[in-house]
Every structure is written in structure tokens, then in C-alpha cells.
C-alpha positions as CSV (number, residue, x, y, z in Angstrom):
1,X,0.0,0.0,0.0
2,X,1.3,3.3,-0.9
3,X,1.3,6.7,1.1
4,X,2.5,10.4,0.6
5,X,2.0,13.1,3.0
6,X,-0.1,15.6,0.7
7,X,-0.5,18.6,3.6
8,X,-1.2,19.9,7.2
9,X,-4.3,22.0,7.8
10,X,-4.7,25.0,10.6
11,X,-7.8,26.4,11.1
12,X,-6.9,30.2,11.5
13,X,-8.8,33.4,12.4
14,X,-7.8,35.4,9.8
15,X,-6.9,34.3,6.3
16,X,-5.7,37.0,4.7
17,X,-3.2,38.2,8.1
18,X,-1.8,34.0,8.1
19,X,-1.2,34.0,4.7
20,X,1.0,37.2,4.8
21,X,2.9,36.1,7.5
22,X,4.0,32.1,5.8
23,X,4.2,34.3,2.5
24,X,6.9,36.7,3.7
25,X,8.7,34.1,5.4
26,X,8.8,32.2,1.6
27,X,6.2,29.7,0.9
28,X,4.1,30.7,-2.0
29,X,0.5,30.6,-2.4
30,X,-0.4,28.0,-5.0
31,X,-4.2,28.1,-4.6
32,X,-7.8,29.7,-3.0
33,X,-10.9,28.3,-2.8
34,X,-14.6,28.9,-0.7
35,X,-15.8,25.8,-0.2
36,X,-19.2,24.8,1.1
37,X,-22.2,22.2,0.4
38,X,-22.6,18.5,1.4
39,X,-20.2,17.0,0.0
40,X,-17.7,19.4,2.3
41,X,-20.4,18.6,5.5
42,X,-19.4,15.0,4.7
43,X,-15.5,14.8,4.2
44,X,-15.2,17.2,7.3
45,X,-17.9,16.0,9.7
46,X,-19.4,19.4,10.1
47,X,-23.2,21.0,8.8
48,X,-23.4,24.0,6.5
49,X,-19.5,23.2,6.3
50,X,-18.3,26.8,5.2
51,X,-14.8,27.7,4.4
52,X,-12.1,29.7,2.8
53,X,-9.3,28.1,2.4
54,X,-5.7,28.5,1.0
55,X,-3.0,26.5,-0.3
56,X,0.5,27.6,0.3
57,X,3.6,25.4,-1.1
58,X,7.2,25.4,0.5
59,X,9.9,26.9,-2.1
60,X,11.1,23.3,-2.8
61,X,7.9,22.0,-3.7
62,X,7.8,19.2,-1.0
63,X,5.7,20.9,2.1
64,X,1.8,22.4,1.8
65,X,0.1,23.9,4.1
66,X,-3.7,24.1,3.7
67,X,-5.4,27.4,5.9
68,X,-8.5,27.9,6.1
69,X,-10.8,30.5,8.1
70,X,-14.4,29.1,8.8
71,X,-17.3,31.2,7.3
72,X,-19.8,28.8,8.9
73,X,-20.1,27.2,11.7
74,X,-18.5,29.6,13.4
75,X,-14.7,29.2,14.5
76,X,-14.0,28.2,18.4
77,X,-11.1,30.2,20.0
78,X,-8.9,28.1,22.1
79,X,-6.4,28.5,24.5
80,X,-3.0,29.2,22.6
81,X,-1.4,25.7,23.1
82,X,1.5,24.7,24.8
83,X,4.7,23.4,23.5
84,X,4.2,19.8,25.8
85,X,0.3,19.7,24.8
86,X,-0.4,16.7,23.5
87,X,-1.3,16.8,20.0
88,X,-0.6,18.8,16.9
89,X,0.6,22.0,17.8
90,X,3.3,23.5,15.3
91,X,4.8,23.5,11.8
92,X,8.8,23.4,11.6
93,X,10.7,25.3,8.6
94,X,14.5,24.9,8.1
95,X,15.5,28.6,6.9
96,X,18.9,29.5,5.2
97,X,18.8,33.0,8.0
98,X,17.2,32.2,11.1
99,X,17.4,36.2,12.0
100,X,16.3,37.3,8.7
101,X,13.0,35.2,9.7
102,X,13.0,36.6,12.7
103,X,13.2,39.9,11.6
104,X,10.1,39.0,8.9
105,X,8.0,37.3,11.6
106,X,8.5,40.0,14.0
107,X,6.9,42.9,11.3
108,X,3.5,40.5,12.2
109,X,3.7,40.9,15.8
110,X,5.6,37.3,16.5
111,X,8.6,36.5,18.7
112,X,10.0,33.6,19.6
113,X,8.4,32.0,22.8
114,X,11.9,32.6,25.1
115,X,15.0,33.4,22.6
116,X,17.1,31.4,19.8
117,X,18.8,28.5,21.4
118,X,22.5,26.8,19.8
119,X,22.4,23.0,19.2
120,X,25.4,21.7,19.5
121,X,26.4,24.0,17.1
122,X,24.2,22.3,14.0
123,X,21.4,24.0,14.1
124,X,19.7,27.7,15.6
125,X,16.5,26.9,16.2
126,X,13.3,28.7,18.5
127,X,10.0,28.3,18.6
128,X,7.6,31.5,17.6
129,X,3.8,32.5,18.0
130,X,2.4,32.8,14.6
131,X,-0.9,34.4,14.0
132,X,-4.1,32.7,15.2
133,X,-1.7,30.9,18.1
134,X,-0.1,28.8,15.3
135,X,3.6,27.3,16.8
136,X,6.0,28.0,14.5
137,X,9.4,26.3,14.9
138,X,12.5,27.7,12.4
139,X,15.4,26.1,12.2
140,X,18.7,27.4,10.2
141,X,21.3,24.6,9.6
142,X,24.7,25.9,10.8
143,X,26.3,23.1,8.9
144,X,25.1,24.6,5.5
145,X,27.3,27.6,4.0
């Protein structure tokens, strides 16, 4: 039986403020859609399923994230979660400039959670608040260049 991971999905309060944030930090948007009706009630599990959604692609073609921002029902806020929640809580990017991506998620409000930590002197890496809660983890490869 064959398997390929096709993409993660965050549910996000705003659209338009997630995708400028993962779009200055270098994914690109490959794709929009509103989606609604019964066949979307039936793959999701919801009724009067109503969404826009957005596809965004990782520069290498490999990684997708799917957003979307629910029209209907309407979305339920949550605490921010924690890093040792269990369950899915954060998308990881490996960056060639881990302070140029700071820089870039700071102009959207975000900072990493404490500071940027050295390991073992192969990767930086820190973990960020991204809009609508969303743990970010960046990553920049000291090994490369």
C-alpha cells in the first residue's frame, strides 16, 4: 500500500493576516478556494460546512500547508497551546537566515516564545507564535554555508 503526505491543515482566524505572514517568510500561495455544500459537510464531519481556504507550497515544492478560516459554523477560540500539549501543535521550517526570519515574523507581531537557542552547534532553532496561536518552529542549519 502506498502513502504520501499531501499537507497539514490550521484552522486560523484570519486568512488574509496567516497567509501574509507564511508568504513573507517564503512559501508561496499555489491556490484559493470557498468551499461549502454537502459534500464538504461529509469529508469534514461538520453541517453548513463553510470555508475559505488557502493552499500555500514550501519553495522546494515538497511541504503544503492548507489554511482555512471558517465562514460557517463559526470558529471556536482556544487557549494558545502549549509546546508539551499533547497533539498537533506547530509547523517546523528549516531557513537559510534564522534572524532574517525573525526579523520577517516580528513585522507580524511574532517573537519567539523565550529566545534562539544553539544546538550543539548544528542547528539555531526557537520556537515562535504565529498568528491565530499557530507554533512555528524555524530552524537554520549551521552546517550549510
Amino acid at each position: 500500500m502506498g502513502i504520501a503526505f499531501e499537507n497539514i491543515g490550521i484552522a486560523v482566524r484570519d486568512l488574509e493576516a496567516t497567509m501574509a505572514f507564511f508568504t513573507d517568510l517564503g512559501l508561496t500561495e499555489v491556490g484559493r478556494d470557498e468551499i461549502s455544500g454537502t459534500w464538504a459537510d461529509t469529508a469534514v464531519g461538520l453541517d453548513g460546512n463553510h470555508a475559505k481556504i488557502a493552499m500555500l507550497e514550501t519553495p522546494d515544492g515538497h511541504g503544503h500547508i492548507e489554511l482555512f478560516e471558517y465562514v460557517h459554523p463559526d470558529a471556536i477560540e482556544t487557549e494558545p497551546t502549549l509546546p508539551n500539549e499533547i497533539g498537533m501543535h506547530r509547523v517546523a521550517f528549516q531557513v537559510d537566515d534564522l534572524h532574517e526570519s525573525l526579523a520577517i515574523a516580528a513585522r507580524h507581531g511574532c517573537t519567539p516564545l523565550r529566545g534562539v537557542a544553539n544546538y550543539q552547534d548544528v542547528y539555531l532553532l526557537t520556537y515562535l507564535r504565529g498568528p491565530s496561536g499557530i507554533i512555528v518552529m524555524l530552524a537554520q542549519d549551521l552546517r550549510k554555508g
